[in-house]
N, C-alpha and C positions, 0 to 999 in steps of 0.2 A: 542190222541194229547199230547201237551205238559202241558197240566193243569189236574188237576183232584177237585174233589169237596168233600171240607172239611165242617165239621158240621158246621160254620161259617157259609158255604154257602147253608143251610137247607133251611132258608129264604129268600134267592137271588130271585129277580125277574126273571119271566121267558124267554125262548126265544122268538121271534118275531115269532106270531100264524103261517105266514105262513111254518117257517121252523119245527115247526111240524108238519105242512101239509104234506110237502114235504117227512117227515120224513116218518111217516105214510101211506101215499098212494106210497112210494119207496116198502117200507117193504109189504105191500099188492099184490105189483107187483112181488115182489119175491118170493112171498111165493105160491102166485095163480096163478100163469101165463098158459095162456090158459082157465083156468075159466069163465064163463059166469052167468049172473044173471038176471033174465029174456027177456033174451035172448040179454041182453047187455055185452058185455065184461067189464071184473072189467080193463083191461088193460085203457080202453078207459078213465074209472074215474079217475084213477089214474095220467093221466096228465092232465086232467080237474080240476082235482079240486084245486090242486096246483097255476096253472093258475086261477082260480075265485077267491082264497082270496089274492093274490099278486097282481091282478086289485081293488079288496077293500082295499087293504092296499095302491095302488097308488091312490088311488081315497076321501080315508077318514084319514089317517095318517099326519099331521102336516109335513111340511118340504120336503126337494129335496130331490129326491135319492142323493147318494155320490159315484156311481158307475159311474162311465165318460161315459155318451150315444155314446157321439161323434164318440167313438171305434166304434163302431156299426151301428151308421147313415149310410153308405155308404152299407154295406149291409141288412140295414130293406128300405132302398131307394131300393135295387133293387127287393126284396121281393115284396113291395109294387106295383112297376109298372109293377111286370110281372103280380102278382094277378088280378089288376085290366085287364089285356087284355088275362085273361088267360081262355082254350077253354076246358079243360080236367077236366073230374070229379074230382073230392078231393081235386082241385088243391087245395082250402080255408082254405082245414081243413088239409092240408099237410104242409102247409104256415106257418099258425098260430101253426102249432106244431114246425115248427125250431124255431120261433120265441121264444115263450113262457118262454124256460129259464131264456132267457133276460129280462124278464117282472118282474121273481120271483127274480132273482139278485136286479133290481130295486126296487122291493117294500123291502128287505130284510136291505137294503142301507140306506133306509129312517132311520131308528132305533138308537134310541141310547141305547148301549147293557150295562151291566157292567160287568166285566172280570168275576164276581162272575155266572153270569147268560150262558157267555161263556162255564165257565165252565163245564156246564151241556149237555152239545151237545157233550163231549166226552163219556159220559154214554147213549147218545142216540147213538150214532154212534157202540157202542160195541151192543146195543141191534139189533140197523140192522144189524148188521153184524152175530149175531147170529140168527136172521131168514132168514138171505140170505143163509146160512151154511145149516140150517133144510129143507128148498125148496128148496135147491140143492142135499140133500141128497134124499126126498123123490121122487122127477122127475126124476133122474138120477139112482133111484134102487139102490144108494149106501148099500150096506151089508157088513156084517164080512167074507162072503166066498171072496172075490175080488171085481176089480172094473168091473162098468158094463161097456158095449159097447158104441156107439156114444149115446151123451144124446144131447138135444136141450137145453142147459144152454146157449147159446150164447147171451140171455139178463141178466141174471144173472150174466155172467161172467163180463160185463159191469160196473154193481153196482159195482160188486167185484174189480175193476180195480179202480174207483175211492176213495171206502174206504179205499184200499189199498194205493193211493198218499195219505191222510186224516195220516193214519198209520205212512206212510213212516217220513211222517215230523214230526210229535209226536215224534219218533223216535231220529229223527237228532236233535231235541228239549230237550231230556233226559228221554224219560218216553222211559223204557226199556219194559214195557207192550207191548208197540203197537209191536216193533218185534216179538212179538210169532202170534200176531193177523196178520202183514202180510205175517208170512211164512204160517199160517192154509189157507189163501185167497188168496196166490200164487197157494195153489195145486188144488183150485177149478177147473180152466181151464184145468186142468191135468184129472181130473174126469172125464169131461163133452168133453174131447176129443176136445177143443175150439182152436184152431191150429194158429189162429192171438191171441188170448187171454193170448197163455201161453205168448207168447213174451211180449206182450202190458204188462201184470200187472207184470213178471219179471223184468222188467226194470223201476218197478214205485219208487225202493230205491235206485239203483245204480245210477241211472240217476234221482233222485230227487232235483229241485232246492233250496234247502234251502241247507243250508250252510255245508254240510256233508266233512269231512275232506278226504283229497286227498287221504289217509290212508286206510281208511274205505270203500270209493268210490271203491278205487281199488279192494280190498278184497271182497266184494260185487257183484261187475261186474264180478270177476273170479269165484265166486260160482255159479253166474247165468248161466252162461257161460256153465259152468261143468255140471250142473244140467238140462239147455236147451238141450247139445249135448245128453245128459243119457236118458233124457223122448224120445227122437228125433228116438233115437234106439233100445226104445221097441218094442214088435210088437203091442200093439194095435193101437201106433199112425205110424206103418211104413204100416200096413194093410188101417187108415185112408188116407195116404199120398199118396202112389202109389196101383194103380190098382193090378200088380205082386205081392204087398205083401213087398215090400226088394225096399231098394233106399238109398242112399247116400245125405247130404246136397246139397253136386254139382250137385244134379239131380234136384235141387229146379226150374227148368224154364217151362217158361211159354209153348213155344213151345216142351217139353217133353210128348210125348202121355202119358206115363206112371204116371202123375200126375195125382191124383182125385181131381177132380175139383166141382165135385157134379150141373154137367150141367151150372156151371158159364161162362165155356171157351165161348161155341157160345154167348151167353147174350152177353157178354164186348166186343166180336167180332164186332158183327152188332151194338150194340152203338158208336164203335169207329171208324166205315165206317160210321157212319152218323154224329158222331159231325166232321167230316172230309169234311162233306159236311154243316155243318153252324158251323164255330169254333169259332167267335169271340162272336156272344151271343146266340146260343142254341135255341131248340125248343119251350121252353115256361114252364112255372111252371108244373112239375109235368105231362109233355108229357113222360115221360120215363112209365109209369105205366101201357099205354095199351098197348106199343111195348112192355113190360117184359112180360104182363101176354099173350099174340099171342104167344110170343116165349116159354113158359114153359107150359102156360097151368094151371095156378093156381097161380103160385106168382108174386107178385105186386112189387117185387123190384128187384135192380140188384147187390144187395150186395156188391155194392163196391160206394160210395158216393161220391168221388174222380171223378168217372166217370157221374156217375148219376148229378152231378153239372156242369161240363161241356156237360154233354148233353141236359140240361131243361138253362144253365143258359147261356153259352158259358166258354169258356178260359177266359173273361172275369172275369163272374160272379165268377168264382172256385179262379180266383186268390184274388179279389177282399174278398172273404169268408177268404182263409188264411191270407190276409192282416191283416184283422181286427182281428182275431185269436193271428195272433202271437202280433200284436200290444196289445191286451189286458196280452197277455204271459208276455212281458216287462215291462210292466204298472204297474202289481201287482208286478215284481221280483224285481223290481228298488223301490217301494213303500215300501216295506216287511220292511226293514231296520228300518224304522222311524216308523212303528206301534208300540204299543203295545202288549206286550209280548203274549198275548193272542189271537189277530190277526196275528202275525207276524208266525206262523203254518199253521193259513188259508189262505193265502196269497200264502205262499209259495205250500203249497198243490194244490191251484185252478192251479197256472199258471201250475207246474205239469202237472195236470191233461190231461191238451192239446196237450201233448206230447204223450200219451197213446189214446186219442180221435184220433190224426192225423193219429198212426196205425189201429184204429179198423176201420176208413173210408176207407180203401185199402181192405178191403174185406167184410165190413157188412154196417146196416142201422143206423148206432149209432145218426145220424144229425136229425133220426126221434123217436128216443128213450130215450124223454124226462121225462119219468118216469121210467125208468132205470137210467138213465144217466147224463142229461142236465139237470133236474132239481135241486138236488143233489150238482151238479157242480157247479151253478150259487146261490146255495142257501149258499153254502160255500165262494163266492167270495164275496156276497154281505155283510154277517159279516164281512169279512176283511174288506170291505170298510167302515160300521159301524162304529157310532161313538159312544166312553164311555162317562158316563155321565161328565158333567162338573169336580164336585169334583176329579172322576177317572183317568179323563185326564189334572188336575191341580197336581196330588200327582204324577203321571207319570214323566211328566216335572219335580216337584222339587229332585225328587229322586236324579237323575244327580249332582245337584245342590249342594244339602246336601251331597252329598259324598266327593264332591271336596270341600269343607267346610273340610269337617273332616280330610284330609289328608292334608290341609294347613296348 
């Protein structure tokens, strides 16, 4: 990010428990994914637990959150009343996992930070970043002879996409660090053969909302560009892409047999003959789960969450989702300005972030991978929202003040 932490700040009070929670059972999920421990998934704790001290920090921490609920009332209202009438296993625990980020943003909100204490979450964020880097090396068989074949990084690549918006803005901010750290975490999804992912985390600096110069922007977007068409035309992601082995960009459609689809084509298909047959609000929380696993035969989702919300929620419910989405997008981009030098990275990063989130819903489960993702996401929005303490946010103000003093 845009701060780093100097001996001064040896003795800074720390950050809020939860966001080392989140830190921590992030970096667990990355590192273990697919692990079990007697015979419970480490996945399952990992947004469990984040969730249980964010409900104790809402429940024992002094003061309001400072994150605006109201964003969000309109879809934890539809959450809520489909829960209650809902007829399909998991629906509860499927529920409460969209939910939950939200929860961790709240309790994280409550807080008052000091920029000194801030600044310590960019040396936590380099350490998750370097064991997102080592779990992605070891599951994916990265070696010195080449890279390997398709690897199942697709949660990783997620983390990866967020700490890269985190990066991006550090960046646009002045710490010329974080660019090496987003170009290492750009090639992640290049490893792991992540085909929504290279796009999504490529475009988290070109297209990051903080204040990047028209210059740079452009510069930026052209390398990515270069770089997107270059991976695009190797063979191992053109053997990933088409069946035949060989395809062209312009061959990118849906109705091209020659796409690999990896058995998604019928799934979206029969979803989209049936929210055709209830469009405006959907089958019910989390009815999508036994029609996906009838038609595969083993998985429980339809990789594409775009679809999956208008199929459990209607047109309705999907749009209703983006609403609040983009509206929180604005909220922080318009706020960013008047923070604090030290919020005003995380701000810009969170709203980011939803940009990269609204691609990886077009083809994965990202709205259920809140210990990859969402938690992370909202654990970074609720600092912005964060308040410094009095003194920090009184020298803030006078700063202004005193300058135009002196140049009078």
């Amino acid at each position: 990010m845009a701060f780093s932490v100097s001996r001064e700040d040896a003795r800074a009070p720390a950050l809020p428990f939860t966001v080392w929670v989140v830190l921590a059972s992030t970096g667990v999920a990355v590192f273990t994914s697919g692990l079990t421990v007697f015979g419970l998934p480490l996945n399952a704790l990992t947004w469990i637990l984040p969730l249980v001290a964010a409900l104790v920090d809402l429940a024992l921490v002094p003061g309001r959150p400072r994150l605006p609920l109201w964003i969000w009332l309109p879809w934890l209202g539809m959450l809520l009343v489909y829960v209650l009438g809902a007829e399909t296993e998991n629906a509860f625990q499927r529920t409460v996992m969209m939910a939950a980020p939200l929860a961790v943003g709240l309790a994280v909100s409550k807080y008052e930070v000091a920029p000194a204490a801030l600044a310590r979450l960019e040396r936590g964020v380099r350490v998750l970043a370097t064991v997102l880097l080592a779990g992605a090396a070891l599951k994916s068989g990265l070696s010195l002879q080449g890279l390997p074949g398709t690897s199942p990084l697709a949660p990783e690549v997620m983390t990866g996409s967020i700490l890269a918006s985190l990066f991006a803005a550090g960046y646009v901010f002045g710490n010329r660090r974080s660019l090496l750290w987003w170009c290492i975490l750009a090639l992640v999804p290049v490893v792991g053969l992540t085909r929504t992912g290279i796009v999504a985390t490529a475009i988290t600096l070109p297209l990051t909302l903080a204040p990047l110069g028209w210059k740079r922007r452009v510069l930026f977007l052209s390398a990515v560009v270069v770089a997107v068409v270059a991976v695009f035309h190797t063979e191992r992601v053109q053997r990933k892409m088409f069946i035949s082995g060989e395809g062209e960009i312009a061959d990118l459609m849906m109705d091209n047999p020659d796409i690999r689809m990896s058995g998604r084509k019928r799934v979206w298909e029969y979803l989209e003959w049936q929210v055709s047959q209830r469009p405006w609000f959907g089958h019910g929380a989390n009815a999508s789960e036994p029609i996906v696993r009838s038609l595969t035969r083993g998985a429980t989702h339809p990789h594409n969450d775009w679809l999956r919300l208008r199929y459990e929620y209607g047109n309705v419910g999907a749009l209703v989702f983006a609403a609040c989405m983009l509206t929180q997008l604005l909220h922080l981009w318009s706020r960013a300005r008047f923070l604090t030098p030290e919020r005003r990275a995380l701000a810009y990063a969170g709203a980011s972030s939803f940009v990269a989130f609204s691609i990886f819903m077009l083809t994965d489960n990202i709205i259920l991978y809140a210990s990859y993702f969402g938690h992370l996401q909202f654990a970074a929005i609720g600092l912005a929202y964060s308040a410094a303490p009095e003194a920090d946010a009184g020298a803030q103000q006078a700063a202004p003040t005193a300058q135009a003093t002196a140049r009078a």
